[in-house]
C-alpha positions in Angstrom: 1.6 28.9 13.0 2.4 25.4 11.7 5.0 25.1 15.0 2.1 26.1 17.4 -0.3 23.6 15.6 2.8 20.9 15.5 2.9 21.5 19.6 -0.8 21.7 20.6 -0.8 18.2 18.2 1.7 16.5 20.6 0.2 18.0 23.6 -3.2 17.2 22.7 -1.8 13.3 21.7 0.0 13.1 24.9 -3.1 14.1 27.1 -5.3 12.0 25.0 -3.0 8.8 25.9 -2.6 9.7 29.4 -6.3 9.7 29.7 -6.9 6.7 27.8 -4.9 3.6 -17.6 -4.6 5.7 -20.1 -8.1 6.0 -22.4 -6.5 7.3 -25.5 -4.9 6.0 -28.2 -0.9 6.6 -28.8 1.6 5.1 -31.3 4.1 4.0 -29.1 2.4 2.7 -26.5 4.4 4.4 -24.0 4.1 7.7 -22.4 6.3 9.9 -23.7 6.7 13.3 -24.5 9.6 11.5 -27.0 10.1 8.1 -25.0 9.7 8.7 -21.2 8.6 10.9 -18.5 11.2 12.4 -16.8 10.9 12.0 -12.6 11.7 15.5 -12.1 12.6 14.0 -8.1 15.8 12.2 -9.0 17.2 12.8 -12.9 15.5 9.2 -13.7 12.4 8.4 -15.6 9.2 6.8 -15.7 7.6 4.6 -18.4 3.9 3.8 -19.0 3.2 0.8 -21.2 0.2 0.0 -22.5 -2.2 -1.2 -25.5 -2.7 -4.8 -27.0 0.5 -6.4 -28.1 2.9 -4.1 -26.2 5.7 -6.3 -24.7 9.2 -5.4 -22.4 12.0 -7.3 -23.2 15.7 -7.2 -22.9 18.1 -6.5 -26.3 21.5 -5.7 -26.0 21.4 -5.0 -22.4 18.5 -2.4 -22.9 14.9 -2.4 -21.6 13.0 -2.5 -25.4 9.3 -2.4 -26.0 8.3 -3.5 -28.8 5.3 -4.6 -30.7 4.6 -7.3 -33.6 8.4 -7.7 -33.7 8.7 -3.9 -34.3 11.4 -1.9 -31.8 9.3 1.2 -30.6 12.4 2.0 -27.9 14.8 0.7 -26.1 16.5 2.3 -22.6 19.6 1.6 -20.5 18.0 0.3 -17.2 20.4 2.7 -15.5 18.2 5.4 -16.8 15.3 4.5 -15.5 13.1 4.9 -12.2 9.9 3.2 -12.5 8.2 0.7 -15.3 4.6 1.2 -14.5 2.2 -1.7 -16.8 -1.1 -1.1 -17.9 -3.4 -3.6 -18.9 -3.1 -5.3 -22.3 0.6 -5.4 -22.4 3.6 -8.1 -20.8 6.9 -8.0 -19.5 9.5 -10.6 -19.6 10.8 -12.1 -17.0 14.3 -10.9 -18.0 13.0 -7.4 -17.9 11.9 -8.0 -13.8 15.1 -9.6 -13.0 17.1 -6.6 -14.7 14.7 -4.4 -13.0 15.4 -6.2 -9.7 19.2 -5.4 -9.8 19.0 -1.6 -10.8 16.2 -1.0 -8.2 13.8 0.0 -11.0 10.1 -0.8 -9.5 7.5 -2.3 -11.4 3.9 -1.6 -10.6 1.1 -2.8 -12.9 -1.8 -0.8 -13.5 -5.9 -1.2 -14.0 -8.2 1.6 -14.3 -5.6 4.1 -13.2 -5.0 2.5 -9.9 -2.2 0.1 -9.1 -3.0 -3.5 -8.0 0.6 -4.9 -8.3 4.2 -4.1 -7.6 7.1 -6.1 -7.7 9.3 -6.9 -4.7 12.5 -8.1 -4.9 12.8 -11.8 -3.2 15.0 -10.9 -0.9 12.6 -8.8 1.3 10.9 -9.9 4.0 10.6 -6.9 5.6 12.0 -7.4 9.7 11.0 -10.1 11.9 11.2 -7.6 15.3 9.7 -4.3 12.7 6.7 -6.9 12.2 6.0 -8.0 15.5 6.3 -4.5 17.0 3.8 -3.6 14.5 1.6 -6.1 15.4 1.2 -4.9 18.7 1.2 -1.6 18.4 -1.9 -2.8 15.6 -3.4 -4.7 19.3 -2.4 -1.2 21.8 -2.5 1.5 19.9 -4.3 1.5 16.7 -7.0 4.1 17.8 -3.8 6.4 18.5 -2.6 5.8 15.2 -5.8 6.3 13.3 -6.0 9.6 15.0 -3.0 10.9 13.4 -3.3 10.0 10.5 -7.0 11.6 10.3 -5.6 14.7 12.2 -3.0 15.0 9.2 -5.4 14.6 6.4 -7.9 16.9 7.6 -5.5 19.6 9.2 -3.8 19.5 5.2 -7.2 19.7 4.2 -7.6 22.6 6.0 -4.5 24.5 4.6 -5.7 23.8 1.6 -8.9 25.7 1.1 -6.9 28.3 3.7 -4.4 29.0 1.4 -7.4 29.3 -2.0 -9.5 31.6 0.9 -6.2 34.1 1.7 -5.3 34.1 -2.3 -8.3 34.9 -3.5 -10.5 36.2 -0.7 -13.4 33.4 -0.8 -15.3 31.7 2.4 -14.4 28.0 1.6 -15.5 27.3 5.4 -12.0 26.2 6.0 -12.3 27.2 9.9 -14.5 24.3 9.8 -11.5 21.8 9.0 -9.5 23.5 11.6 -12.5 22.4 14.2 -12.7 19.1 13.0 -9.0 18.7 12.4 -8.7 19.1 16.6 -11.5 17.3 17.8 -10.3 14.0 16.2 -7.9 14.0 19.4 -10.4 13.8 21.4 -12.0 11.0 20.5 -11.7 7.4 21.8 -12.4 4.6 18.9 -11.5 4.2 15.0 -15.2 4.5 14.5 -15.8 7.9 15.6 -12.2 9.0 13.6 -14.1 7.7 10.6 -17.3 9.6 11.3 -15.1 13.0 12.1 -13.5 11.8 8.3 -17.2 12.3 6.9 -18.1 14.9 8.3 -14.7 17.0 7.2 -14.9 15.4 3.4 -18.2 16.8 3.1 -16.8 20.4 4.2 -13.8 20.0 2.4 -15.4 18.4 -0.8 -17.9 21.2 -1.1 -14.9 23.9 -0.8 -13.0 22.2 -3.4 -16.4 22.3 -5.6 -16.3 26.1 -5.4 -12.6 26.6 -7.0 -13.3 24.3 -9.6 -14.8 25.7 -13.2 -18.7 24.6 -13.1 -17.9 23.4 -16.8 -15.9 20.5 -15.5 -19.2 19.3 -14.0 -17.9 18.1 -10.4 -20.6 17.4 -8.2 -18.4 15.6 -5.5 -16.0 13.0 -4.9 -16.7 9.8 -7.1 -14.3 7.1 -6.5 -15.6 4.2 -9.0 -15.1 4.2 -12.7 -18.4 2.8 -13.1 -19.8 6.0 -11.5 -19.2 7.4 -15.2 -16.7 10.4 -13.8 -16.3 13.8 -14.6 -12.7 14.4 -15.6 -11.7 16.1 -12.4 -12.6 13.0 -10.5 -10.8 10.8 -13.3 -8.1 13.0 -12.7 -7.6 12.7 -9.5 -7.7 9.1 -9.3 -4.8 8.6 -11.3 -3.3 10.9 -9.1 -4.2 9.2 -5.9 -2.5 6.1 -8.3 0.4 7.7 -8.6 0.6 8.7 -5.1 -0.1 5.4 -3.7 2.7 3.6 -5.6 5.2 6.0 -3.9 3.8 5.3 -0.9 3.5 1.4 -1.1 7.6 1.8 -1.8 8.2 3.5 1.4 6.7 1.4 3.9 8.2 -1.3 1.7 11.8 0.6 2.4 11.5 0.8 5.8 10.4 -2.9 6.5 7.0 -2.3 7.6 4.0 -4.6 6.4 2.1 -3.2 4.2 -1.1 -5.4 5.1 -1.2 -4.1 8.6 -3.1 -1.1 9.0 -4.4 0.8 11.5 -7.4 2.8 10.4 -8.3 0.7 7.1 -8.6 -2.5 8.2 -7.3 -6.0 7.4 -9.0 -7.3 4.2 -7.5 -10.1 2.0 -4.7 -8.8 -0.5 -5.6 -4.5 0.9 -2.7 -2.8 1.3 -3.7 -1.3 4.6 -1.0 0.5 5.8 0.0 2.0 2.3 -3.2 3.8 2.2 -3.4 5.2 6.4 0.2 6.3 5.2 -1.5 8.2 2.0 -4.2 10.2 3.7 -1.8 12.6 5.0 -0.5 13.5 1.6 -3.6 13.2 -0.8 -5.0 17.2 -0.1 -1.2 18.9 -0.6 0.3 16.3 -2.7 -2.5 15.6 -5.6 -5.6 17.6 -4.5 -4.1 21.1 -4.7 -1.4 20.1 -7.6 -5.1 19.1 -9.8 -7.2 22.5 -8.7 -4.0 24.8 -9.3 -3.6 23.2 -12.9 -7.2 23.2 -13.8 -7.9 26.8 -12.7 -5.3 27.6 -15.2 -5.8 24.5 -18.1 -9.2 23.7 -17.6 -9.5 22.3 -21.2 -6.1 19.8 -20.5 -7.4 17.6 -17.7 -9.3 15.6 -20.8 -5.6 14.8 -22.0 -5.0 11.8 -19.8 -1.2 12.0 -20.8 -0.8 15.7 -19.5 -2.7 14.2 -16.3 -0.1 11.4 -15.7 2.9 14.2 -16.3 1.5 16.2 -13.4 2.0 13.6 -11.0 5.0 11.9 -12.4 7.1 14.4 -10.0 5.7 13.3 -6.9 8.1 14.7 -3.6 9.4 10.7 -2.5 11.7 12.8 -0.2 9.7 13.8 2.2 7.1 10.5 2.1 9.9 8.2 2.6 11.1 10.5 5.2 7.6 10.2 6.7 7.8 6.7 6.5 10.8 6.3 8.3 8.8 8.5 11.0 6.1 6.2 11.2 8.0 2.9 11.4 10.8 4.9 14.3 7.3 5.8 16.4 6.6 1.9 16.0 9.6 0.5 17.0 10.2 2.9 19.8 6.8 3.1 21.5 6.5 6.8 20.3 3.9 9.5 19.3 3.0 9.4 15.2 3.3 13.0 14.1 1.8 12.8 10.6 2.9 15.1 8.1 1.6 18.8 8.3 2.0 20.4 5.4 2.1 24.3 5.5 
């Protein structure tokens, strides 16, 4: 099925261009389990730091945290994947130029959403990677667009397909499938957005009916000041997590993050990074979050359980999608987005 769908996508494409933070309290100000969250991915870990006072410096060689002069840990840099820094805590300078040479990342934190991430000096991305994505930003962004709005709402679609064929409910998935194909077929990034609507609202709606009515999700709510329901909370610290794996990949593969082609240019928006996430929200976070709270419905309150869930996010096969992305730039290609199954 997914190969049929893979072919009528390029056939369809082809045609189409022919003819055209953490709210509770802990004592060590790091999230732990002990010390760190293990990134199930690659053997490494991840560490949260947060809370007034909480400061990264280097001891002996070792990454410590400490507060008020007080050691709370300390870890060989070699052991660790990501430093991600919430508000109210600092970092030394030592610690980012440690960080820099073991390839550790650094991404600060507000609100459960990252707004900073350290890049090493030495990257400027590539001259000729830039400028092809410049024009294929002038050519092709509608083509772009497209894709990645076919792959969000086709993984949309398997989605609420795969809780319909488990547990024999009419999510009305068939009408992500509809939607899914006529984004092909239209002409400008406007009407992609409007086929976006009109599938959130579908898929949105479906995603309502899994969920357990004492959660109290009435839909998608984005802004913290929207006072959330914990599902929604939930699933933007996942959509956090998920962007800072993102934002690393096009990084990787020398692509500007600033130049998007279905979100557009906006002073300091990280464009690109999120027309790369759409694809992966529904499979990657979305159906993670519904899976766990059908089973723990009482544990999506515990913000550290939350974090865990997405601390294992699959890099593999985003930064294999990056390379796709940025190889379909370069070359003058189609964008196959990512389907999942």
């Amino acid at each position: 099925m997914r190969h049929k769908r893979d072919c009528e996508y390029l056939s369809r494409k082809t045609k189409q261009r022919r003819n055209s933070y953490l709210n509770y309290s802990l004592e060590l100000h790091i999230i732990i389990f002990k010390e760190v969250i293990p990134n199930l991915s690659m053997d490494k870990k991840i560490a949260f730091v947060k809370d007034y006072g909480a400061y990264l410096k280097i001891e002996k060689g070792l990454i410590t945290c400490k507060i008020k002069d007080q050691v709370k840990w300390s870890i060989a840099p070699t052991e660790l994947h990501s430093i991600i820094v919430l508000t109210n805590s600092s970092i030394s300078s030592e610690v980012v130029k440690v960080a820099n040479e073991y390839g550790i990342e650094i991404v600060f934190f507000n609100n459960n959403e990252p707004y900073a991430k350290l890049i090493p000096a030495k990257y400027a991305g590539s001259f000729k990677v830039w400028l092809k994505q410049l024009t294929a930003w002038k050519r092709r962004k509608v083509d772009f667009a497209k894709a990645f709005i076919y792959g969000k709402v086709h993984n949309q679609w398997v989605t609420l397909r795969y809780y319909e064929r488990k547990y024999g409910y009419d999510l009305k998935s068939q009408e992500l499938d509809r939607l899914a194909r006529e984004v092909m077929f239209v002409n400008t990034a406007e009407e992609v957005m409007q086929k976006e609507a009109e599938a959130a609202k579908v898929y949105w709606r479906g995603v309502k009916s899994l969920l357990p009515k004492s959660l109290g999700f009435k839909g998608r709510r984005k802004r913290v000041s929207d006072n959330l329901d914990p599902f929604n909370r939930a699933l933007n610290i996942g959509y956090g997590m998920l962007r800072k794996v993102v934002w690393g990949a096009v990084i990787s593969v020398g692509l500007n993050p600033y130049i998007g082609f279905l979100h557009k240019f906006r002073s300091g928006r990280i464009s690109l990074v999120f027309d790369l996430m759409e694809e992966f929200r529904s499979p990657f976070v979305d159906r993670k979050l519904i899976g766990f709270v059908r089973e723990s419905a009482d544990k999506i309150t515990d913000l550290k359980t939350v974090y865990s869930l997405f601390s294992d996010v699959k890099e593999d096969e985003i930064y294999t999608q990056a390379r796709r992305l940025v190889n379909a730039i370069l070359n003058d290609e189609e964008y196959r987005p990512y389907l999942a199954k």
